[in-house]
Backbone as CSV, one residue per row, in Angstrom:
resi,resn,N_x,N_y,N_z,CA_x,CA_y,CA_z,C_x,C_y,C_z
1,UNK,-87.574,196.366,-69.159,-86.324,196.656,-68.450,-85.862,195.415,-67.682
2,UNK,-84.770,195.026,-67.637,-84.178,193.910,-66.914,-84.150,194.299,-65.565
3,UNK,-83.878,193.188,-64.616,-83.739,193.275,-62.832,-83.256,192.454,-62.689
4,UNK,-82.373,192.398,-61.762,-81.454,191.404,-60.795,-82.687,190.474,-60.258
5,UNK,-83.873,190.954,-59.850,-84.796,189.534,-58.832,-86.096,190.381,-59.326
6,UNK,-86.966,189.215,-59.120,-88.086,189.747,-58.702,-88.666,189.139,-57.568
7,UNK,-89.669,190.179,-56.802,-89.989,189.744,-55.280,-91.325,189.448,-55.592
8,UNK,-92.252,188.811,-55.119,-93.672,188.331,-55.306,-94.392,188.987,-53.892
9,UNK,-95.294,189.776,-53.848,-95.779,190.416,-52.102,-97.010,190.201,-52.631
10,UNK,-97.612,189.568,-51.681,-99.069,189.808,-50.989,-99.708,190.677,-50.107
11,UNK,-100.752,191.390,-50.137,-101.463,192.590,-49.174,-102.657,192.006,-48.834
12,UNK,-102.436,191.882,-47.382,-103.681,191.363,-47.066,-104.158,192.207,-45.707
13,UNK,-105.203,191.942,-45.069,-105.844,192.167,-43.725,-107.665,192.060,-44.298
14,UNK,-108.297,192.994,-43.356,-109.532,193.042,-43.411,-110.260,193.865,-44.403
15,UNK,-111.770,194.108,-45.150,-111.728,194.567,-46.195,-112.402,196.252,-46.054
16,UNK,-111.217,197.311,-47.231,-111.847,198.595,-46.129,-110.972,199.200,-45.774
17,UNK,-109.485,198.157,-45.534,-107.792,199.033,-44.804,-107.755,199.728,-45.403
18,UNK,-107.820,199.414,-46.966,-106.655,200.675,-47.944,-105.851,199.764,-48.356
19,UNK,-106.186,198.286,-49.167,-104.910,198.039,-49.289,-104.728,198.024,-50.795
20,UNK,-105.868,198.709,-51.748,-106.024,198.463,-52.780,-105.552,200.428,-53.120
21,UNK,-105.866,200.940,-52.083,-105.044,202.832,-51.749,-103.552,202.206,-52.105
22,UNK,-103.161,201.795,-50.710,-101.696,201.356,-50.697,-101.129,200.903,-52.068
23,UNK,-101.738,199.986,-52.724,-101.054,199.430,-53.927,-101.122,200.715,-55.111
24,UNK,-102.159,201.353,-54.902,-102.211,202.557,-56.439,-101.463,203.348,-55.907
25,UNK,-101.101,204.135,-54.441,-100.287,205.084,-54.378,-98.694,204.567,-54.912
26,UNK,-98.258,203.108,-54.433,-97.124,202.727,-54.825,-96.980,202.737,-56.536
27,UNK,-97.828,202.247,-57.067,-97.240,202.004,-58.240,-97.559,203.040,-59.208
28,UNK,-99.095,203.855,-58.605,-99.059,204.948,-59.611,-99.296,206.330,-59.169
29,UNK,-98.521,206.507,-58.063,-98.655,207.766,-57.340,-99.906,208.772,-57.215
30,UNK,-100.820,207.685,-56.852,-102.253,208.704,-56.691,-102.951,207.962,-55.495
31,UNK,-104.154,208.757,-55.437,-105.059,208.559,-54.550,-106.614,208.009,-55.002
32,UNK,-107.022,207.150,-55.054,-108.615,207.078,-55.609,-109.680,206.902,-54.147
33,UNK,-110.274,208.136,-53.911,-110.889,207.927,-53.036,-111.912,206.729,-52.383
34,UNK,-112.799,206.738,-53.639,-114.075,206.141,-54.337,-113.265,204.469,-55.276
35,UNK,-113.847,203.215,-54.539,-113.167,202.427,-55.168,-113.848,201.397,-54.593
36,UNK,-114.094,200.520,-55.599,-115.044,199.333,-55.410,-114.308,198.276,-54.657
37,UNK,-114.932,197.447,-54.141,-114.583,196.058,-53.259,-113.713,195.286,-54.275
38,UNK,-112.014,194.800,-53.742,-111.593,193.842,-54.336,-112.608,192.725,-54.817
39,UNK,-112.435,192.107,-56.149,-113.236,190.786,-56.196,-112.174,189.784,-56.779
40,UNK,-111.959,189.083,-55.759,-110.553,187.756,-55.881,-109.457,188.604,-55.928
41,UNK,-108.624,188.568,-56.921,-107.115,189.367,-56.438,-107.092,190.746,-57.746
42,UNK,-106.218,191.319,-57.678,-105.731,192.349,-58.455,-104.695,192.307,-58.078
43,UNK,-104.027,192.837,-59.315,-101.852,192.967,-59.822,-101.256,193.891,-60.187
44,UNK,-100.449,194.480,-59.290,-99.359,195.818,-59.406,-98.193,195.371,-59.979
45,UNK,-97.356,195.799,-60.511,-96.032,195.900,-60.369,-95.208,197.168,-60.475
46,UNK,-93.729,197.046,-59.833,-93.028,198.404,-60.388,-91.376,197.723,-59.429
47,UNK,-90.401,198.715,-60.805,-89.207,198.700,-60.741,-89.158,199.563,-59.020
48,UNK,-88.210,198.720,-58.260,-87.073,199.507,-57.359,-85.488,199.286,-57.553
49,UNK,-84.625,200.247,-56.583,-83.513,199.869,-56.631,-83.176,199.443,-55.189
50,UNK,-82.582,198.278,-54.886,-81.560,198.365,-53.752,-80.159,197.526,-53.476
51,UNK,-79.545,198.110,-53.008,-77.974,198.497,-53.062,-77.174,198.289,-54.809
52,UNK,-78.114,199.196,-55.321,-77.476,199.644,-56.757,-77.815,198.358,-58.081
53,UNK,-79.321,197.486,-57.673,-79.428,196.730,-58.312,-80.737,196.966,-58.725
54,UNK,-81.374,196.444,-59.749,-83.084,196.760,-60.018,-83.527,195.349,-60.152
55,UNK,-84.663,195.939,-58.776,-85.708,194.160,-58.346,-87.162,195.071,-58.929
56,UNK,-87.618,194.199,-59.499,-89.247,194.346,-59.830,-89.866,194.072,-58.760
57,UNK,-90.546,194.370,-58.357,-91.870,193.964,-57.425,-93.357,193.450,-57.733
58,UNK,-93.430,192.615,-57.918,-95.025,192.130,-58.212,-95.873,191.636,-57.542
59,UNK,-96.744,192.797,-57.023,-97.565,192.493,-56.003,-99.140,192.172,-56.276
60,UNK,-99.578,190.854,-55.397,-101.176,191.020,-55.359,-101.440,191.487,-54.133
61,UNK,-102.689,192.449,-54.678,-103.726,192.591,-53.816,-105.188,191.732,-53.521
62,UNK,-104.797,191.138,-52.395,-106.262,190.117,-52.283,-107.626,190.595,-51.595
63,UNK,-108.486,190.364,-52.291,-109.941,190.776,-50.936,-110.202,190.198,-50.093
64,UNK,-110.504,191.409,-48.882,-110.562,190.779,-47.327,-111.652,189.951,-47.111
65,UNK,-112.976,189.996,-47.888,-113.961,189.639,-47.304,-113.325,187.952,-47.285
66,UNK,-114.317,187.425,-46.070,-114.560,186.190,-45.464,-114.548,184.966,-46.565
67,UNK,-115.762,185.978,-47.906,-115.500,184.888,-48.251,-115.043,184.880,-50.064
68,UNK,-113.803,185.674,-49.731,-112.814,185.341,-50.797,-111.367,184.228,-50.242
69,UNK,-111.509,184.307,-48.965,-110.607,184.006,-48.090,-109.519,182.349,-48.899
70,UNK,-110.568,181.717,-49.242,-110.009,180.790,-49.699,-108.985,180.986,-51.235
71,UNK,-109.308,182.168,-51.787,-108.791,182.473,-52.861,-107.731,182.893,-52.605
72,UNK,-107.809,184.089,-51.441,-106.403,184.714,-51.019,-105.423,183.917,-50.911
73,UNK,-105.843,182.180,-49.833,-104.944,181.379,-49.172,-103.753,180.992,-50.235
74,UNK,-104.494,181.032,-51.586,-103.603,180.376,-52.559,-102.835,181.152,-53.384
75,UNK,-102.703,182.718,-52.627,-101.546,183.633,-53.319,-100.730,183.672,-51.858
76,UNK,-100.985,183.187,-50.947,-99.751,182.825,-49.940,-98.751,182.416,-49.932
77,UNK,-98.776,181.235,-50.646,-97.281,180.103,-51.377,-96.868,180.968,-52.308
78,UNK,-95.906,181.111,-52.279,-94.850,181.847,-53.202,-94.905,183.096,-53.309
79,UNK,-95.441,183.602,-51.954,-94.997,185.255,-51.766,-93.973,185.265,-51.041
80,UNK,-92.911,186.160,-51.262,-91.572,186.378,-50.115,-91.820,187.591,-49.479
81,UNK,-93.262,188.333,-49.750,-93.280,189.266,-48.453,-94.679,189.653,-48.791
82,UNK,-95.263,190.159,-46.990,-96.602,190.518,-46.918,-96.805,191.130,-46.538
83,UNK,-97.452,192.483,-46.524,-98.116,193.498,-46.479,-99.369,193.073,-45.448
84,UNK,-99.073,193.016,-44.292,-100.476,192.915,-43.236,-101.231,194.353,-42.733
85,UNK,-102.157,194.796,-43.573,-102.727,196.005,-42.897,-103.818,196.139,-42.161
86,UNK,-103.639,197.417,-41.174,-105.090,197.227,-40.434,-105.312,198.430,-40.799
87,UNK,-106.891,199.255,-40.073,-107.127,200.819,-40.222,-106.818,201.276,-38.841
88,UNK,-106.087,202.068,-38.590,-105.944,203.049,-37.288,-107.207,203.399,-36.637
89,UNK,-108.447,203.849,-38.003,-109.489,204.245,-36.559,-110.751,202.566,-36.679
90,UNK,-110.374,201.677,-36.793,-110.889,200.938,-36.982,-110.464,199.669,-35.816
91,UNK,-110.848,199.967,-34.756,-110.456,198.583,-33.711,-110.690,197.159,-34.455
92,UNK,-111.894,197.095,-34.844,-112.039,195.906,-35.063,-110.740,195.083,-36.793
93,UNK,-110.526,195.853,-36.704,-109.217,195.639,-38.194,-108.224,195.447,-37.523
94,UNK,-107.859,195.824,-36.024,-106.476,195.263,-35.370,-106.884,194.475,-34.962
95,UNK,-107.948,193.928,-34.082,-108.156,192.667,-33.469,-108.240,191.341,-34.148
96,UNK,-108.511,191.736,-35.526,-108.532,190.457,-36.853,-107.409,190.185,-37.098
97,UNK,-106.013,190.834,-36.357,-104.689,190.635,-36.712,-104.235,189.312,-37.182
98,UNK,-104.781,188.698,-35.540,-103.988,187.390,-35.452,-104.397,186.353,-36.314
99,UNK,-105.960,186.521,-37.013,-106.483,185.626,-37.565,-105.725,185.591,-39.079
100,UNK,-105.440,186.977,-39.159,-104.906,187.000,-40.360,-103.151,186.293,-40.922
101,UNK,-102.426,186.395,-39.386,-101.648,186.011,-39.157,-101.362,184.995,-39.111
102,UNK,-101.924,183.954,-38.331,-102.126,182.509,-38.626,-102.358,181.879,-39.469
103,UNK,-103.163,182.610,-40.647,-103.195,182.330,-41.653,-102.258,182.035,-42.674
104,UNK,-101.801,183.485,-42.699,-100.319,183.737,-43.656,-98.969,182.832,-43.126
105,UNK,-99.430,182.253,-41.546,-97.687,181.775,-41.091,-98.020,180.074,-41.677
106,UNK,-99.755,179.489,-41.948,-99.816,178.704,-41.973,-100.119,178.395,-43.733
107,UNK,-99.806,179.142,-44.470,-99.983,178.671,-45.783,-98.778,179.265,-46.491
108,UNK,-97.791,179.978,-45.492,-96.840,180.828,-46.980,-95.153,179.676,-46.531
109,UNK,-94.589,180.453,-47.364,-93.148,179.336,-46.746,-92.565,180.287,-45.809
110,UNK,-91.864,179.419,-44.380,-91.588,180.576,-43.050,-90.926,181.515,-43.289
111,UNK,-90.204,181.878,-44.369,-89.041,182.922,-44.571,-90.099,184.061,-44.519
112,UNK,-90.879,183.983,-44.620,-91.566,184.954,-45.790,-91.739,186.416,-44.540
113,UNK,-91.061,187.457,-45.308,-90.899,188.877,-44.524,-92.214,189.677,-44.736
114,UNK,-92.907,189.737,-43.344,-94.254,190.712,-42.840,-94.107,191.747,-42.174
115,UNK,-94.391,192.738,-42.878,-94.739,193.969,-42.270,-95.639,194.358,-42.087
116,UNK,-96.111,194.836,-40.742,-97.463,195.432,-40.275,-97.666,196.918,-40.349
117,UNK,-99.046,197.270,-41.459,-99.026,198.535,-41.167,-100.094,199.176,-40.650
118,UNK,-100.073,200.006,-40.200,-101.464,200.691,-39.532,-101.845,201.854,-40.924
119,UNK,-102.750,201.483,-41.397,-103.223,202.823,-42.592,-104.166,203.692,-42.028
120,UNK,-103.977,204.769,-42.522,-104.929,205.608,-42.341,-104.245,206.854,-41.489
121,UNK,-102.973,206.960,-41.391,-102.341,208.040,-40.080,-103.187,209.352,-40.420
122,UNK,-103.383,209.535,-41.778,-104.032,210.764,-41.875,-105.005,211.441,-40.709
123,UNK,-105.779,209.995,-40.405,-106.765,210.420,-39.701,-106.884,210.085,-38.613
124,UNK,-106.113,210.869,-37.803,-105.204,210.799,-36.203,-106.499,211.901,-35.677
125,UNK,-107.573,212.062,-36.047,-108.765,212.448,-35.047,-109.729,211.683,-34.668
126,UNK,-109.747,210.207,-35.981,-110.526,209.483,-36.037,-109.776,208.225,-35.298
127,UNK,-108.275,207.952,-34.784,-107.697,206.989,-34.618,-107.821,206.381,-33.260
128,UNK,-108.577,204.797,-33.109,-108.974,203.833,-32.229,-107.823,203.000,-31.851
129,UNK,-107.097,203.091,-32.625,-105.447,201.887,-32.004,-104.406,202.742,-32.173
130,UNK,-103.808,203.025,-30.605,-102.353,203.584,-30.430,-101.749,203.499,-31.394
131,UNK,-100.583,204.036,-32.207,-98.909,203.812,-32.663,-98.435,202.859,-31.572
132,UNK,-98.488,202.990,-30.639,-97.635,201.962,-29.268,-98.579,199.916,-29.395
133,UNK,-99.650,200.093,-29.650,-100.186,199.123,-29.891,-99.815,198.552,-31.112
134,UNK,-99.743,199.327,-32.398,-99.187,198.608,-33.306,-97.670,197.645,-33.173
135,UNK,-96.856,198.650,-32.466,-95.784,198.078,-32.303,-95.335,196.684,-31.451
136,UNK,-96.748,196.690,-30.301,-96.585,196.155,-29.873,-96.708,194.557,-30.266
137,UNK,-97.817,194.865,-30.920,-97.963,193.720,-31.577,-96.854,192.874,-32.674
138,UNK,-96.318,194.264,-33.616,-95.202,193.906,-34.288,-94.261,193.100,-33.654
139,UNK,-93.824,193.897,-32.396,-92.768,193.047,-31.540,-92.748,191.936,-31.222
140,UNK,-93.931,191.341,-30.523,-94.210,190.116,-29.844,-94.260,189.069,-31.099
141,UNK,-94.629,189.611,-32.449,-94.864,188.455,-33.884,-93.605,188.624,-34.229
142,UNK,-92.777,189.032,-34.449,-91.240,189.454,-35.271,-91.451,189.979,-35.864
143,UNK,-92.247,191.105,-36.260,-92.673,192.050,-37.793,-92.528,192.894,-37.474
144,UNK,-91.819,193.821,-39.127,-91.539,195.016,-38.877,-92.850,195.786,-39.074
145,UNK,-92.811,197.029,-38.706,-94.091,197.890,-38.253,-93.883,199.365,-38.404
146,UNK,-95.178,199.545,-39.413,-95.002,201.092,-39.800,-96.668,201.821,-39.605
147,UNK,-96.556,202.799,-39.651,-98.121,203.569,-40.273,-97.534,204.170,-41.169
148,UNK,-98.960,204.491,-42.141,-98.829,204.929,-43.468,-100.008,205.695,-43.951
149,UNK,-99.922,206.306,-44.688,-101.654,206.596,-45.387,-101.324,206.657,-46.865
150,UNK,-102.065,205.564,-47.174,-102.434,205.930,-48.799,-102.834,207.397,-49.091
151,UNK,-103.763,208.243,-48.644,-104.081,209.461,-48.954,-102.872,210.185,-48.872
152,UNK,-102.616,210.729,-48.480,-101.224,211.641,-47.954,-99.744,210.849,-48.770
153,UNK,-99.456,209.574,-49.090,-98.570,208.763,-49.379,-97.389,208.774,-48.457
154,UNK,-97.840,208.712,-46.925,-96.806,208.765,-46.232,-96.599,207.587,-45.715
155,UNK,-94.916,207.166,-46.030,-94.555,205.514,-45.604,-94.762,204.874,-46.652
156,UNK,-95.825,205.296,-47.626,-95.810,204.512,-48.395,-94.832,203.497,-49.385
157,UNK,-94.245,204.403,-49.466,-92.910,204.304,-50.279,-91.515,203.062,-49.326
158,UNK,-91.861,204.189,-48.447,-90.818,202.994,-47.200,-91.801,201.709,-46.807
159,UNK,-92.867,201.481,-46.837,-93.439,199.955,-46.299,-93.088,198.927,-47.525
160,UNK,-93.397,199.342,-48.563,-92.628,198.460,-49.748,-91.851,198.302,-49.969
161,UNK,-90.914,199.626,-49.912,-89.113,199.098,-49.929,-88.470,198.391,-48.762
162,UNK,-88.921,198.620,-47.893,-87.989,198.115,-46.369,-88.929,196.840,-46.597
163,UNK,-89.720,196.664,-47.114,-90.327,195.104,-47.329,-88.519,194.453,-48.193
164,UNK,-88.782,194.614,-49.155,-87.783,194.557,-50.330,-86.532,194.658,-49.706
165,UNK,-86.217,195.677,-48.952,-84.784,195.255,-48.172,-84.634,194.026,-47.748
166,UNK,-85.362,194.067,-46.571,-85.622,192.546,-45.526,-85.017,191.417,-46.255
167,UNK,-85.639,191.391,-47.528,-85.798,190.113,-48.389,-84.735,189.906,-49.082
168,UNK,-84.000,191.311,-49.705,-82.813,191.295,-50.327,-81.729,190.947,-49.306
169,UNK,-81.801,191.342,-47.997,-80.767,190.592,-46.747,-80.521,189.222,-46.573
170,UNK,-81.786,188.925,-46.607,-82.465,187.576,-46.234,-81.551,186.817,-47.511
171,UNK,-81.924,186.921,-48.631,-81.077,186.450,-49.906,-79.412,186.447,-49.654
172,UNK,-78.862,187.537,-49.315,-77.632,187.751,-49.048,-77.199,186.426,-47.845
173,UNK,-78.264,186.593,-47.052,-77.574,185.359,-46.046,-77.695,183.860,-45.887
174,UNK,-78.459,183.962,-47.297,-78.542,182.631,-47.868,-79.598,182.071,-46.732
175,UNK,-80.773,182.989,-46.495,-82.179,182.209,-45.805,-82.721,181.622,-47.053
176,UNK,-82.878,182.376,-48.307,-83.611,182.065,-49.037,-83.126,181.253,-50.222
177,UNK,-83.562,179.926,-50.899,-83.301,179.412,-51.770,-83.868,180.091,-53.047
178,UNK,-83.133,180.729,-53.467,-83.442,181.708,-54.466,-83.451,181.009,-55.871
179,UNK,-83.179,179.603,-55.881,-83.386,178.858,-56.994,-84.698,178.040,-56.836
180,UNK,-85.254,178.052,-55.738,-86.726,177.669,-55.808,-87.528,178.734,-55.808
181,UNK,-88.499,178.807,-56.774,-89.638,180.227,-57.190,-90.767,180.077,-56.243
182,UNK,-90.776,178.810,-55.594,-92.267,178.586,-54.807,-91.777,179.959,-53.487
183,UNK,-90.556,179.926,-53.283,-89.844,180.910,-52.196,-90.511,182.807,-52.417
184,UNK,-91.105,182.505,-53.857,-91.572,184.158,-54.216,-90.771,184.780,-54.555
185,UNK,-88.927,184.407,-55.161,-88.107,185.290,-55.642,-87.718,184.911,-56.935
186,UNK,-87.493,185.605,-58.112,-86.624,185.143,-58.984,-85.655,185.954,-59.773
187,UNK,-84.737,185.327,-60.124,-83.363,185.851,-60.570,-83.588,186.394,-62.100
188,UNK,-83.822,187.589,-62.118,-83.788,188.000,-63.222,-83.374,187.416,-64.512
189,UNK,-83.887,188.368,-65.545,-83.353,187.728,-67.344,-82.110,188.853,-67.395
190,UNK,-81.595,189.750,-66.754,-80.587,190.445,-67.409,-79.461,189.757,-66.971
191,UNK,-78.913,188.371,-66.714,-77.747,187.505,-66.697,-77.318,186.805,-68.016
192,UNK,-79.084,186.554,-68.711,-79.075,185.729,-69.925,-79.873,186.756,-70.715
193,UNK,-79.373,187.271,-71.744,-79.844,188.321,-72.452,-81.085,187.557,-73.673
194,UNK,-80.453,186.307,-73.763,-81.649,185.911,-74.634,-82.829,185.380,-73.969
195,UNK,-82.487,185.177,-72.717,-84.363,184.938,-71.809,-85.082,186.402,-72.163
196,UNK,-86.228,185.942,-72.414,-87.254,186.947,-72.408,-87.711,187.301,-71.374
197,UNK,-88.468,188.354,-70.607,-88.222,188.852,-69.891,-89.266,188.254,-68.149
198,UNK,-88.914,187.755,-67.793,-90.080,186.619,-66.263,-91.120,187.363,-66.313
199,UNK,-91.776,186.838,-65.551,-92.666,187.459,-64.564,-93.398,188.392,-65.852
200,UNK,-93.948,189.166,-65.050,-94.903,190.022,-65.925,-96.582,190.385,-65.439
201,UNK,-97.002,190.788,-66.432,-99.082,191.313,-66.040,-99.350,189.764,-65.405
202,UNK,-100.745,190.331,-65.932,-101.620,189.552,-66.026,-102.405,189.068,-64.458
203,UNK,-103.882,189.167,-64.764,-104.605,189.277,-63.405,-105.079,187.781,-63.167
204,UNK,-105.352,187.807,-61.927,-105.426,186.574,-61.238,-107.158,186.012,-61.288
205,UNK,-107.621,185.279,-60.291,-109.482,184.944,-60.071,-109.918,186.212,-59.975
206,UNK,-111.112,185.876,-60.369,-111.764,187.086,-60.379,-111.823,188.480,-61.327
207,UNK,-112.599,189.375,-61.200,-112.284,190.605,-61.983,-110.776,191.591,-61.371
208,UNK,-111.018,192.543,-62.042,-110.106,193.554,-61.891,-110.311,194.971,-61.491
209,UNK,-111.417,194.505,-60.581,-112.532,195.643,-59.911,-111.463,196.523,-59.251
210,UNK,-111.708,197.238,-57.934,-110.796,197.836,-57.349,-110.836,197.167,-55.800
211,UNK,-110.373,197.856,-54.877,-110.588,197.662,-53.634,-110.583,198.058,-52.543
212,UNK,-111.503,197.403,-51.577,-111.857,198.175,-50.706,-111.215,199.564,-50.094
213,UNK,-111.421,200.272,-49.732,-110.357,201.672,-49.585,-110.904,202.460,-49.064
214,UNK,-109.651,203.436,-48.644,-109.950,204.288,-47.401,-111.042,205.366,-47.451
């Protein structure tokens, strides 16, 4: 199927959020409870629409551990949006925020639109970091900020698209050089019918294990 753009997103935080939940509920509307440790990256994609146009989304999921870290650094460049998650009942997954943050502000290009999510709302008996703390943090970094749960698929749907908005604005106001790809966007094949079609599969280092999850 043709698209006006495609967006390139990265999911990152600590290993364990859900961010490998998050990516299967988006692209294939389920839940896998039981799911092995990312090993190096794994690759989603899926059609959206916004304001009456179709952008692909092709997202990696990277593993948190310490020491994939260097692998992750190098799906930073040329993402135009990131998925920063922590776990709600997991303190120590918000306090790794900033590390994670510094990271991403210091290897991706500055445009690049982050949203923070808190996973896990499901489990608001088990939950160690406020809703008010998430935000807070959102606020003080410039990121937008949601909770979500892969289990339940709530937000889910909106943390990826309002990712995808951001970015489609951002384009509109000419932040983004949308003729450079290192930026993480590209202009679709349905302008030139004989380009074959961008972007596409295909997995990154590593296997195609699963990941860490809720």
């Amino acid at each position: 199927m043709s698209y006006a753009y495609l967006f390139k997103y990265i999911i990152i935080g600590d290993t364990g959020v859900g961010k490998s939940c998050l990516l299967l509920q988006f692209t294939d509307k389920r839940f896998q409870p039981v799911h092995d440790l990312t090993i190096g990256v794994e690759f989603g994609a899926r059609m959206i629409t916004i304001d009456g146009k179709q952008i692909k989304l092709q997202i990696w999921d990277t593993a948190g551990q310490e020491s994939f870290r260097s692998i992750t650094r190098s799906y930073y460049r040329g993402a135009a949006g990131a998925l920063l998650v922590y776990d709600i009942t997991r303190r120590d997954t918000f306090n790794h925020l900033t590390t994670w943050l510094e990271d991403a502000r210091q290897h991706s290009n500055s445009n690049m639109v982050i949203m923070l999510i808190g996973n896990k709302s499901d489990l608001e008996s088990r939950r160690e970091v406020k809703k008010e703390e998430g935000e807070a943090f959102a606020r003080e970094h410039g990121l937008i900020f949601m909770e979500t749960s892969a289990k339940t698929a709530a937000n889910v749907e909106e943390a990826f698209i309002n990712t995808a908005k951001e970015i489609y604005e951002k384009i509109q106001e000419g932040v983004f050089d949308i003729n450079n790809e290192a930026n993480g966007i590209k202009i679709g094949p349905q302008h030139s019918p004989s380009n074959p079609a961008l972007g596409g599969g295909g997995g990154a280092g590593g296997s195609q294990a699963g990941g860490g999850c809720c």
